[in-house]
CHARMM internal coordinates of N, CA and C (Angstrom, degrees):
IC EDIT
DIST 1 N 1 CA 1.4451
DIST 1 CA 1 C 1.5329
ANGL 1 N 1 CA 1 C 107.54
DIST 1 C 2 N 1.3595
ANGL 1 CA 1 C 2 N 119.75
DIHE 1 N 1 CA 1 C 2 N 117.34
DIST 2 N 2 CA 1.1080
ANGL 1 C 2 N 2 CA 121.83
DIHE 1 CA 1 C 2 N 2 CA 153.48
DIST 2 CA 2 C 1.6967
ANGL 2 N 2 CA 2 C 147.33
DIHE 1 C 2 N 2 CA 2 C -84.90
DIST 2 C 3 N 1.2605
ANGL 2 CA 2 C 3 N 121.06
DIHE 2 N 2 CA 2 C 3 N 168.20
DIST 3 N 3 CA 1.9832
ANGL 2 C 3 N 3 CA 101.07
DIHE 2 CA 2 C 3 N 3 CA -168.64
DIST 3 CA 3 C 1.4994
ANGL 3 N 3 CA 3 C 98.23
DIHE 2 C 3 N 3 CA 3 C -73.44
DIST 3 C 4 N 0.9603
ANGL 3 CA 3 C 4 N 122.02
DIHE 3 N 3 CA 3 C 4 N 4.68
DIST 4 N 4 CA 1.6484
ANGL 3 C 4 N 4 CA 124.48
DIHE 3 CA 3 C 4 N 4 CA -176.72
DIST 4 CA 4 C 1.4295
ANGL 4 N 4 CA 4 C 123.68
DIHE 3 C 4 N 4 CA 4 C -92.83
DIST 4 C 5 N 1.6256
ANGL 4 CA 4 C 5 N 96.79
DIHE 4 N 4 CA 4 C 5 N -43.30
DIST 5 N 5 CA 1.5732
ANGL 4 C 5 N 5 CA 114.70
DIHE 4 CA 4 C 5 N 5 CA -178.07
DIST 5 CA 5 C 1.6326
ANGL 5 N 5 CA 5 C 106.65
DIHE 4 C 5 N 5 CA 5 C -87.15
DIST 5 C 6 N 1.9278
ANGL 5 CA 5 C 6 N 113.90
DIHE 5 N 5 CA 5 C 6 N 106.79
DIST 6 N 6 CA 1.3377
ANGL 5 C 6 N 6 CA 145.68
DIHE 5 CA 5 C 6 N 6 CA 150.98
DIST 6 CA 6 C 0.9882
ANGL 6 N 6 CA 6 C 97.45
DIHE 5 C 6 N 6 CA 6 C 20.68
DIST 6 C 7 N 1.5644
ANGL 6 CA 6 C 7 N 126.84
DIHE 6 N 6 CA 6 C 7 N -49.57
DIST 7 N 7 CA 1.6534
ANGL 6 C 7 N 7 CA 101.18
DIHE 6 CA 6 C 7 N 7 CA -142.33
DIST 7 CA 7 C 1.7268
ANGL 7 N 7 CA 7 C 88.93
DIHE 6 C 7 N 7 CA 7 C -97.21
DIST 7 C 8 N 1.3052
ANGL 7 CA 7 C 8 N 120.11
DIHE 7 N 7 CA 7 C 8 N -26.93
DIST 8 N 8 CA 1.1468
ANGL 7 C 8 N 8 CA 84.56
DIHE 7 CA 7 C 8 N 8 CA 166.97
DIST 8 CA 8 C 1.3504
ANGL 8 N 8 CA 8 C 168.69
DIHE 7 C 8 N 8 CA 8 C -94.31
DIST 8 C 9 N 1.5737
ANGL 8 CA 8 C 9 N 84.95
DIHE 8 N 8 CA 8 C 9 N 20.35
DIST 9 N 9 CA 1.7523
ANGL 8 C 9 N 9 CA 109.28
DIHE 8 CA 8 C 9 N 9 CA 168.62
DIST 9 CA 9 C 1.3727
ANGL 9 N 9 CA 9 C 97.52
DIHE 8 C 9 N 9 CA 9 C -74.35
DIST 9 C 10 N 1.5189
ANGL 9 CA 9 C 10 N 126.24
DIHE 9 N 9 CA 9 C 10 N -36.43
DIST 10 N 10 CA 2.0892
ANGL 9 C 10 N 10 CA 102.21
DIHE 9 CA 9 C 10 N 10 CA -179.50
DIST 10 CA 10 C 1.3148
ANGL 10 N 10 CA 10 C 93.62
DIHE 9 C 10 N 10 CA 10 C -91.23
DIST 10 C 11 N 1.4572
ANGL 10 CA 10 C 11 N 152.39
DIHE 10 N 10 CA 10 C 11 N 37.67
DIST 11 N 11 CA 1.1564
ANGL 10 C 11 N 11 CA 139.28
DIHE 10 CA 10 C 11 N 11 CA 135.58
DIST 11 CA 11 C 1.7255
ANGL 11 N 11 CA 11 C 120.69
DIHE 10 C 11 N 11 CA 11 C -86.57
DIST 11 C 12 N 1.2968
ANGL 11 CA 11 C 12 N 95.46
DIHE 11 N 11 CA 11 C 12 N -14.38
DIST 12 N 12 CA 1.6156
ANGL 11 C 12 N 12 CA 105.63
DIHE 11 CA 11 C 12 N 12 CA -168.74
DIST 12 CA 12 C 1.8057
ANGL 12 N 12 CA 12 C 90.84
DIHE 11 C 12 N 12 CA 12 C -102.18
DIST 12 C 13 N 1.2887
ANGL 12 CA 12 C 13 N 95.03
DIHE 12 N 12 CA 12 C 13 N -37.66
DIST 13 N 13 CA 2.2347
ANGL 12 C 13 N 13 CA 86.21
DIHE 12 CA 12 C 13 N 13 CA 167.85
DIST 13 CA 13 C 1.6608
ANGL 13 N 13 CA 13 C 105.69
DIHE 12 C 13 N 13 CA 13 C -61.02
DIST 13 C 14 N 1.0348
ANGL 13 CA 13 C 14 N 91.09
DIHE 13 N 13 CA 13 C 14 N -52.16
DIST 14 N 14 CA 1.7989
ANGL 13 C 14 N 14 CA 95.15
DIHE 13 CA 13 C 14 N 14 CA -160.02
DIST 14 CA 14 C 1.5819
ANGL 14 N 14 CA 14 C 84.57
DIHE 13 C 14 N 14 CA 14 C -42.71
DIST 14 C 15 N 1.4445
ANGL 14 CA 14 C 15 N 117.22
DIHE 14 N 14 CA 14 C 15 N -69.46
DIST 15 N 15 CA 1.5048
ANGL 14 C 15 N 15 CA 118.45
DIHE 14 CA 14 C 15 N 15 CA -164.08
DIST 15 CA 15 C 1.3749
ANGL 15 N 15 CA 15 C 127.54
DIHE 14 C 15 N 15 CA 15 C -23.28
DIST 15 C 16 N 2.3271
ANGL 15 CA 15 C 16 N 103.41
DIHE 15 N 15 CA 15 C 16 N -56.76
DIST 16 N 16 CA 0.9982
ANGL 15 C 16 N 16 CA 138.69
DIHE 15 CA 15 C 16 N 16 CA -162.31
DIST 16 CA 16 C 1.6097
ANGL 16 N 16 CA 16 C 93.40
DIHE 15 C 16 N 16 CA 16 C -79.85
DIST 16 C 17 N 0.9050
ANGL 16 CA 16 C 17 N 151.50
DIHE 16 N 16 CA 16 C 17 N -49.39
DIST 17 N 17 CA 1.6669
ANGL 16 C 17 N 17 CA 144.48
DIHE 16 CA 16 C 17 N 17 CA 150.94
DIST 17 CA 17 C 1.1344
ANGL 17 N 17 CA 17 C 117.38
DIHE 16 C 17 N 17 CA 17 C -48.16
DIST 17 C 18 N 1.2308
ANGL 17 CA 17 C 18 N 148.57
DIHE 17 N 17 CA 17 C 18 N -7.62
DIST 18 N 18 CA 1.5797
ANGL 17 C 18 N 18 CA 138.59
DIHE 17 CA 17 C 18 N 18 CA 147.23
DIST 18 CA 18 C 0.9115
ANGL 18 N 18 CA 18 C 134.28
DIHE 17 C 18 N 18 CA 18 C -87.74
DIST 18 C 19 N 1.8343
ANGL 18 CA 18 C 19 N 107.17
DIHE 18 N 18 CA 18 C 19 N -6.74
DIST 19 N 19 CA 1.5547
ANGL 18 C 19 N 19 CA 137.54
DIHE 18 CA 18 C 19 N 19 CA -176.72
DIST 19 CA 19 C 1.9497
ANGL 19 N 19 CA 19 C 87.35
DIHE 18 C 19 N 19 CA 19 C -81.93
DIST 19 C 20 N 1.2647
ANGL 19 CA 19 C 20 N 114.11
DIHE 19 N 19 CA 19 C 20 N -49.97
DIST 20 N 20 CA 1.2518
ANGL 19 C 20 N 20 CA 136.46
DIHE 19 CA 19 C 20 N 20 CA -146.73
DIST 20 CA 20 C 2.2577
ANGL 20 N 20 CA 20 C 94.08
DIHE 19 C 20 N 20 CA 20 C -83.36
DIST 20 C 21 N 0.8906
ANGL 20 CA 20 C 21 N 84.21
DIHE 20 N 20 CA 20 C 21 N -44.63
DIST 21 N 21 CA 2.0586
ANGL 20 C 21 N 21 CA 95.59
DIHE 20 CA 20 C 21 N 21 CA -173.84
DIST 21 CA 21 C 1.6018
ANGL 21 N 21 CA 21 C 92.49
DIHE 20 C 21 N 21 CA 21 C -67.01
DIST 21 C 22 N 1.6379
ANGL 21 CA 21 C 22 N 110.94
DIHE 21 N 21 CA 21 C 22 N -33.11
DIST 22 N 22 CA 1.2801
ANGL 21 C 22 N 22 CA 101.02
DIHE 21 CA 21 C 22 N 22 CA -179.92
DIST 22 CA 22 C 1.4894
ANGL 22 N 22 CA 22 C 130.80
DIHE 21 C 22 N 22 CA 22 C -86.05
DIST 22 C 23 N 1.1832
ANGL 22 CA 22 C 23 N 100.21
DIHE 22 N 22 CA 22 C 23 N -4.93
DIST 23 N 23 CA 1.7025
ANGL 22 C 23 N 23 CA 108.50
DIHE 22 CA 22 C 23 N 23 CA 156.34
DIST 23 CA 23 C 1.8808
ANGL 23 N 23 CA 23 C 84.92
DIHE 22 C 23 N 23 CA 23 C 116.15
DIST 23 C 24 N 1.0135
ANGL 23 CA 23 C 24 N 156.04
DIHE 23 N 23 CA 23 C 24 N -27.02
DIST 24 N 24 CA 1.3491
ANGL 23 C 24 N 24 CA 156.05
DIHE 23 CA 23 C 24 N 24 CA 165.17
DIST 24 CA 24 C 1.3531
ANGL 24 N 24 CA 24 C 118.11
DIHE 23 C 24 N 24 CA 24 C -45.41
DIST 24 C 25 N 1.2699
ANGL 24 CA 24 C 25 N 101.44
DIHE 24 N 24 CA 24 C 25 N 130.66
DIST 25 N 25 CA 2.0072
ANGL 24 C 25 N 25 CA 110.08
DIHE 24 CA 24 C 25 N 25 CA -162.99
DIST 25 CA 25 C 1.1266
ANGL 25 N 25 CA 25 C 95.68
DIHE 24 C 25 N 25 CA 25 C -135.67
DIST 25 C 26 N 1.5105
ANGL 25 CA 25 C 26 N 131.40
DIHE 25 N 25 CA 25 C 26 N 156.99
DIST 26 N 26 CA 1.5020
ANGL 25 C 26 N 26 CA 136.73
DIHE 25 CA 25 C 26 N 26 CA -165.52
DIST 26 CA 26 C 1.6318
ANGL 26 N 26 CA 26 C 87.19
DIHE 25 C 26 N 26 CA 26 C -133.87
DIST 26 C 27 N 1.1469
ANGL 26 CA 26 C 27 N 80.40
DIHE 26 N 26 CA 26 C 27 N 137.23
DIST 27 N 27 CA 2.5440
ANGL 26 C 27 N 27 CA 82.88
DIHE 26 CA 26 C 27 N 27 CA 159.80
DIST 27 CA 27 C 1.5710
ANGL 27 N 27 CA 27 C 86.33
DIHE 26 C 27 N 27 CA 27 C -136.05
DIST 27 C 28 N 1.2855
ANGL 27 CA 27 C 28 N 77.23
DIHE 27 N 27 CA 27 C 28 N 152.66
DIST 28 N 28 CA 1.4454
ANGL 27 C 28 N 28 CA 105.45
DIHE 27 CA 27 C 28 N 28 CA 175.11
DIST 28 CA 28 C 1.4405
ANGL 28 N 28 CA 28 C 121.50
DIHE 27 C 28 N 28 CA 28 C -128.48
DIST 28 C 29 N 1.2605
ANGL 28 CA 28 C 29 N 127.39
DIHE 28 N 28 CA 28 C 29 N 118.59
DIST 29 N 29 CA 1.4755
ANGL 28 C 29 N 29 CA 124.91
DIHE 28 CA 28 C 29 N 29 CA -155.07
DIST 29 CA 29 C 1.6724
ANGL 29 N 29 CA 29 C 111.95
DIHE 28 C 29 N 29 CA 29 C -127.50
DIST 29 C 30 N 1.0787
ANGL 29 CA 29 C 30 N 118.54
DIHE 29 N 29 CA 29 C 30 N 99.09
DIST 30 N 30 CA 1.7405
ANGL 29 C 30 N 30 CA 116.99
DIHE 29 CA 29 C 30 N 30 CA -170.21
DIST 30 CA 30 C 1.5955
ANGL 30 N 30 CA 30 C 87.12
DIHE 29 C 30 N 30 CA 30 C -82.84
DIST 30 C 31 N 2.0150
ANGL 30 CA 30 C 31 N 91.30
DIHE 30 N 30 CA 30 C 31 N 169.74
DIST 31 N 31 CA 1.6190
ANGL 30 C 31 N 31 CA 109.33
DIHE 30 CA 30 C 31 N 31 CA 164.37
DIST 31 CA 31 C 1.0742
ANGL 31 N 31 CA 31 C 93.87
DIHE 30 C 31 N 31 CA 31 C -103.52
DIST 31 C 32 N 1.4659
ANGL 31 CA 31 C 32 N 108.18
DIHE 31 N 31 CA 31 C 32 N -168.05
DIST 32 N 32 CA 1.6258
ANGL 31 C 32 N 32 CA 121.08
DIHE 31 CA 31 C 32 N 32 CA 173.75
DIST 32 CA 32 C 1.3144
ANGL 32 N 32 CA 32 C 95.76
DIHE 31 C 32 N 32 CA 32 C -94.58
DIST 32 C 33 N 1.5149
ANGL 32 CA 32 C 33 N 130.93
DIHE 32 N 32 CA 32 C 33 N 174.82
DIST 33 N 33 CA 1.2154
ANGL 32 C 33 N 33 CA 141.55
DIHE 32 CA 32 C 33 N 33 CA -168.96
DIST 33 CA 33 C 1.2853
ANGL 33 N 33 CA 33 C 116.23
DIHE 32 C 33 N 33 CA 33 C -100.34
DIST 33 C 34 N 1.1847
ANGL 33 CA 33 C 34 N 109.44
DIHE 33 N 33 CA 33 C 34 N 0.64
DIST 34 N 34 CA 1.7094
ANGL 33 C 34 N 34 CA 122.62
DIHE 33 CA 33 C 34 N 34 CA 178.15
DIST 34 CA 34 C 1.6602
ANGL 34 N 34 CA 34 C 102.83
DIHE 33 C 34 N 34 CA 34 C -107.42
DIST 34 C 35 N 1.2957
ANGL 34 CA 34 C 35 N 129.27
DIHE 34 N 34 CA 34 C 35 N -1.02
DIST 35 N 35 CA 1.3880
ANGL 34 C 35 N 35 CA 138.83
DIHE 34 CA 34 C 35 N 35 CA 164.37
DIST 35 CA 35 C 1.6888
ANGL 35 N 35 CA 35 C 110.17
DIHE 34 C 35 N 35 CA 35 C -81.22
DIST 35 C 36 N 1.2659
ANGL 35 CA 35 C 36 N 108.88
DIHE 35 N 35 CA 35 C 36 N -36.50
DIST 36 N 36 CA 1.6712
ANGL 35 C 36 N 36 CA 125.57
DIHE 35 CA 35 C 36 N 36 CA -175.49
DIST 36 CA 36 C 2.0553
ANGL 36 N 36 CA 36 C 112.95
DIHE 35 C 36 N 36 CA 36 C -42.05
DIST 36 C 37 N 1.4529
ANGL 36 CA 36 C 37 N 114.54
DIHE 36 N 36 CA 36 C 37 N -39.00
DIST 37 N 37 CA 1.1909
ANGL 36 C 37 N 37 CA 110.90
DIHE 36 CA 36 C 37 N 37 CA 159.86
DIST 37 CA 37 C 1.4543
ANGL 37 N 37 CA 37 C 125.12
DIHE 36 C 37 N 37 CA 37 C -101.22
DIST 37 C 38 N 1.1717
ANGL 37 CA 37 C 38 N 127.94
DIHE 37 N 37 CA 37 C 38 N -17.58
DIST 38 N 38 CA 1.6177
ANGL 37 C 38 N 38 CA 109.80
DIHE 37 CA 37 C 38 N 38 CA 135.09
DIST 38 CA 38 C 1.1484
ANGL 38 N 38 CA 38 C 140.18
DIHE 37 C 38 N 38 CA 38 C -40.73
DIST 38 C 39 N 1.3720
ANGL 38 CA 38 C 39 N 112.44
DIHE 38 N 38 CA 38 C 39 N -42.24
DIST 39 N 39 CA 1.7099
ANGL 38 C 39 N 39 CA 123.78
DIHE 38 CA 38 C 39 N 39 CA -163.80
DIST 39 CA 39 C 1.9571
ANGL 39 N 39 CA 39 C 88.31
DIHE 38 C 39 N 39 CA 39 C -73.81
DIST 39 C 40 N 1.3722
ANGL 39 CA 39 C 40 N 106.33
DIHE 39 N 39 CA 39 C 40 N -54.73
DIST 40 N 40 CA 1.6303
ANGL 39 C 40 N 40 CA 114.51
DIHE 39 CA 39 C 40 N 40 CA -179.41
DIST 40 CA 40 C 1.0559
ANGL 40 N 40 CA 40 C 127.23
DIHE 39 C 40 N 40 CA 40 C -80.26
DIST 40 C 41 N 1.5528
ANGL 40 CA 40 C 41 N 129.99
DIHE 40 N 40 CA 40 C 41 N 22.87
DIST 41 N 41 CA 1.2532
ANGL 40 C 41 N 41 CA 145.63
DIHE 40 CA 40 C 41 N 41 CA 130.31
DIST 41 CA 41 C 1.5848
ANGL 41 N 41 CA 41 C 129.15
DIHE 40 C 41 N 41 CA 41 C -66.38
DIST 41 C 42 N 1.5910
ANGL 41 CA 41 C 42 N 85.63
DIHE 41 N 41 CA 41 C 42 N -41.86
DIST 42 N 42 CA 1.6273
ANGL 41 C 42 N 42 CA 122.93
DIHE 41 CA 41 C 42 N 42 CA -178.06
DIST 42 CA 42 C 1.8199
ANGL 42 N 42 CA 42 C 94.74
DIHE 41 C 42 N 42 CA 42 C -45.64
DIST 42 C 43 N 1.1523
ANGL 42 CA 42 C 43 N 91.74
DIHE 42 N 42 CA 42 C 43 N -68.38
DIST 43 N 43 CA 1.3166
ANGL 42 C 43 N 43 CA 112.52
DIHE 42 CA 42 C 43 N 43 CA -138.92
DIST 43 CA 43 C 1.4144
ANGL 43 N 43 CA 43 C 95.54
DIHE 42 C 43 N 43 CA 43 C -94.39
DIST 43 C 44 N 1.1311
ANGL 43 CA 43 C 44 N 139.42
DIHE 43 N 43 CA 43 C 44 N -17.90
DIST 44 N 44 CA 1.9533
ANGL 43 C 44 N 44 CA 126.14
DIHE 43 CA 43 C 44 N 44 CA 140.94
DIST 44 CA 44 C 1.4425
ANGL 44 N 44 CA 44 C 117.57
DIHE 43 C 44 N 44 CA 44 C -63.00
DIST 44 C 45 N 1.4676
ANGL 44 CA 44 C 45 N 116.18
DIHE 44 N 44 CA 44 C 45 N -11.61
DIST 45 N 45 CA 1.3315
ANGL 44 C 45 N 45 CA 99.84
DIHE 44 CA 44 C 45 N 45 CA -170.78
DIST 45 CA 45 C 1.7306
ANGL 45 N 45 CA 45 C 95.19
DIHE 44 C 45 N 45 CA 45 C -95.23
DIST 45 C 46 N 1.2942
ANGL 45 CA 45 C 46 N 123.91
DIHE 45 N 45 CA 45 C 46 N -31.07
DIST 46 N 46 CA 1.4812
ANGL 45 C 46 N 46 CA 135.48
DIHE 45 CA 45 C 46 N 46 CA 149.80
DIST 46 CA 46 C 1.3407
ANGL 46 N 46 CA 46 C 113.59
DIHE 45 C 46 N 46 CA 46 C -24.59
DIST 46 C 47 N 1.0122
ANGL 46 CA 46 C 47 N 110.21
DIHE 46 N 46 CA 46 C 47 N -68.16
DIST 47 N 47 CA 1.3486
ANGL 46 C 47 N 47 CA 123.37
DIHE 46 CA 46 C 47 N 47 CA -161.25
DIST 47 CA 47 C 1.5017
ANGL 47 N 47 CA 47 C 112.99
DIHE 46 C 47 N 47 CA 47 C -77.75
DIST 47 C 48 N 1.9139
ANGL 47 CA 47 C 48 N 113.02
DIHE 47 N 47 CA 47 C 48 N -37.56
DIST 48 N 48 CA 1.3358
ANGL 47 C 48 N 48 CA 119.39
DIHE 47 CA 47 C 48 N 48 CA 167.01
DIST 48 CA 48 C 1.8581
ANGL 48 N 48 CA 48 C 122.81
DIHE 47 C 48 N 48 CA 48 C -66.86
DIST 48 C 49 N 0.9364
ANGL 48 CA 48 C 49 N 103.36
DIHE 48 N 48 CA 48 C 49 N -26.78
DIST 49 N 49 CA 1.4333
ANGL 48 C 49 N 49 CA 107.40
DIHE 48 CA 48 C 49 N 49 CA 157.84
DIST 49 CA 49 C 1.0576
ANGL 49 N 49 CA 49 C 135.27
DIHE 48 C 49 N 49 CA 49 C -67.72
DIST 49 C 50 N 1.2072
ANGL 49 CA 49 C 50 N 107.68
DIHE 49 N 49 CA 49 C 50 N -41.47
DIST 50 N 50 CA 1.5108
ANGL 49 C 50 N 50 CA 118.02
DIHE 49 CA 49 C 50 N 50 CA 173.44
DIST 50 CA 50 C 1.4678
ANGL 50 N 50 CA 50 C 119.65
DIHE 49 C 50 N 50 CA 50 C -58.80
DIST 50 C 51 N 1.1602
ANGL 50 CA 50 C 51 N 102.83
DIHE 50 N 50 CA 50 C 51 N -38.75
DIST 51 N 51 CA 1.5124
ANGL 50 C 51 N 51 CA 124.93
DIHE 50 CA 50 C 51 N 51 CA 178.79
DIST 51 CA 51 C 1.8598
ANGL 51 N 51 CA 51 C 106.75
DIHE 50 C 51 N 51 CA 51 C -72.78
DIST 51 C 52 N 0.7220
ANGL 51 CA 51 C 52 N 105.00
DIHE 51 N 51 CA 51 C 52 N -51.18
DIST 52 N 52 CA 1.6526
ANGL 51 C 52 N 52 CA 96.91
DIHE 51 CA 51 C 52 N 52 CA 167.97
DIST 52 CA 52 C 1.5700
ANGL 52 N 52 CA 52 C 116.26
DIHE 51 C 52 N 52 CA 52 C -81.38
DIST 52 C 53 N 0.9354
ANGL 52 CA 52 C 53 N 135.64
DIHE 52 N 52 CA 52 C 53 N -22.34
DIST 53 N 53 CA 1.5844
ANGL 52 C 53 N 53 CA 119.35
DIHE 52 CA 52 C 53 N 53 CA 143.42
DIST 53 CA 53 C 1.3416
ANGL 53 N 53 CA 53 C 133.52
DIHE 52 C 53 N 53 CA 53 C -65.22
DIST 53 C 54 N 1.5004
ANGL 53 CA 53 C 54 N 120.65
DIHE 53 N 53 CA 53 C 54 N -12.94
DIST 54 N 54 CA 0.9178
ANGL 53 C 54 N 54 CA 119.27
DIHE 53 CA 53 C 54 N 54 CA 147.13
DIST 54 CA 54 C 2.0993
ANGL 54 N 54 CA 54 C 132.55
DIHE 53 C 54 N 54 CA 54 C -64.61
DIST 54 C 55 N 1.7827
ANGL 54 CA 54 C 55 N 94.04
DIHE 54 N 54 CA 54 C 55 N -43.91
DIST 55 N 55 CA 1.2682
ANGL 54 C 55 N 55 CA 87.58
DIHE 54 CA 54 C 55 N 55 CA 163.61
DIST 55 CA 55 C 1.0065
ANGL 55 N 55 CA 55 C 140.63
DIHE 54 C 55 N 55 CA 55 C -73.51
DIST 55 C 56 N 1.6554
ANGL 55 CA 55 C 56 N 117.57
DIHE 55 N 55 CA 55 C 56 N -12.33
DIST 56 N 56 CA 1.2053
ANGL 55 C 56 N 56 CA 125.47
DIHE 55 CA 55 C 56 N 56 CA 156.01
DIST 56 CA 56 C 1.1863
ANGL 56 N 56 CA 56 C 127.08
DIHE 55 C 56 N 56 CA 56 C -53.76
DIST 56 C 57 N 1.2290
ANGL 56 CA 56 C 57 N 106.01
DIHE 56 N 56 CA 56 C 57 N -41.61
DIST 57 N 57 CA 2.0365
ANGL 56 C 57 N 57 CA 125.59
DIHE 56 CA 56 C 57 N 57 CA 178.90
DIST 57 CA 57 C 1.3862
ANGL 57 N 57 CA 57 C 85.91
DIHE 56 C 57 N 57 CA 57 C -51.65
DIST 57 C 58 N 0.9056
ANGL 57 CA 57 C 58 N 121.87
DIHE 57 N 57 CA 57 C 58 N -72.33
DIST 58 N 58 CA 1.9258
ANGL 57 C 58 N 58 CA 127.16
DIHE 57 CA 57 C 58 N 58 CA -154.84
DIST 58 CA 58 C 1.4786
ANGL 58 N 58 CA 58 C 107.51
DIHE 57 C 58 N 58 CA 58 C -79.20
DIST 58 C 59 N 1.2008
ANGL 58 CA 58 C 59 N 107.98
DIHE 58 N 58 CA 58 C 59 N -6.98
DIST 59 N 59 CA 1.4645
ANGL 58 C 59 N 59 CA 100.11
DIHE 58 CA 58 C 59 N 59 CA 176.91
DIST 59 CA 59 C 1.7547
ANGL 59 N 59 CA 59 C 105.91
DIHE 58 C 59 N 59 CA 59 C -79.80
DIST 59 C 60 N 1.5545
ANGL 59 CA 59 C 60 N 101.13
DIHE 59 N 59 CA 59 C 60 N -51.58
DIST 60 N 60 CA 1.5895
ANGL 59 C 60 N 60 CA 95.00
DIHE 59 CA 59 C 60 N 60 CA 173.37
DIST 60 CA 60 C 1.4374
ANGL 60 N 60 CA 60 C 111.68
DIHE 59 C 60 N 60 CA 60 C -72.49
DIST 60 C 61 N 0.8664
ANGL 60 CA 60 C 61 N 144.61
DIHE 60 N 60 CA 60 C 61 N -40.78
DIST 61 N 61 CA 1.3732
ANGL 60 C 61 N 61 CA 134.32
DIHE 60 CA 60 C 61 N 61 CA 165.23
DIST 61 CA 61 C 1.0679
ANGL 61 N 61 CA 61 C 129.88
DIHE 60 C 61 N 61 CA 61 C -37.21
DIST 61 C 62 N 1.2937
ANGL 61 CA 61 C 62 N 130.62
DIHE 61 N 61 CA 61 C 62 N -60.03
DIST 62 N 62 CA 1.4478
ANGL 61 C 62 N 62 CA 139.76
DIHE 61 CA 61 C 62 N 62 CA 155.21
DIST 62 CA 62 C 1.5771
ANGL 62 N 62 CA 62 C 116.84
DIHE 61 C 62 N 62 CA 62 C -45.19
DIST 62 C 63 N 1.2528
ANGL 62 CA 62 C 63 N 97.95
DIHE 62 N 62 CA 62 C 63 N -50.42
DIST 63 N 63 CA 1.9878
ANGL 62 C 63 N 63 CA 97.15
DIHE 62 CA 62 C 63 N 63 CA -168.07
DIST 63 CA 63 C 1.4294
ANGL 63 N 63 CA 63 C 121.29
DIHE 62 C 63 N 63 CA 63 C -38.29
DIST 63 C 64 N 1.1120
ANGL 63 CA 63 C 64 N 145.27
DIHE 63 N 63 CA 63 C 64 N 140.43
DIST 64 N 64 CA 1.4473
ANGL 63 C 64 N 64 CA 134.14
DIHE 63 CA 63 C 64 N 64 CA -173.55
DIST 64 CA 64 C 1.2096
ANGL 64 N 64 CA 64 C 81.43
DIHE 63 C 64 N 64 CA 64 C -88.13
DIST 64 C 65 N 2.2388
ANGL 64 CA 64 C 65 N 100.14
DIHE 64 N 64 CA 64 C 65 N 164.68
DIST 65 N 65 CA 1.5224
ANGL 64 C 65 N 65 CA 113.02
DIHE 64 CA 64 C 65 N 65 CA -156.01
DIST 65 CA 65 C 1.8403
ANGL 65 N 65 CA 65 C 83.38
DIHE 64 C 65 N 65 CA 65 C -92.30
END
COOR INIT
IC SEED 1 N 1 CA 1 C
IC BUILD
């Protein structure tokens, strides 16, 4: 089955209605598109930090005494 081939959009309803009978609700919440290089500034500078405290971790760890 592919995302293309019909049937499986009423396999993904069928799903999404038993998700739904079972009391489970999804939201879905966009940004605006002028947030898109903030958010991905954000989130390298997150991520770039993290990454050098990690090499720090292993730097003293590793280093012979």
């Amino acid at each position: 089955m592919t995302p293309e081939d019909p049937s499986g959009e009423t396999t993904q309803q069928r799903c999404l209605d038993r998700l739904a009978a079972a009391g489970y609700r999804q939201v879905v919440t966009y940004q605006p598109a002028d947030r898109f290089w903030p958010f991905q500034t954000l989130e390298t500078a997150i991520f770039g930090m993290l990454s050098l405290l990690l090499v720090g971790f292993c730097f003293l760890r590793i280093r012979p005494s």
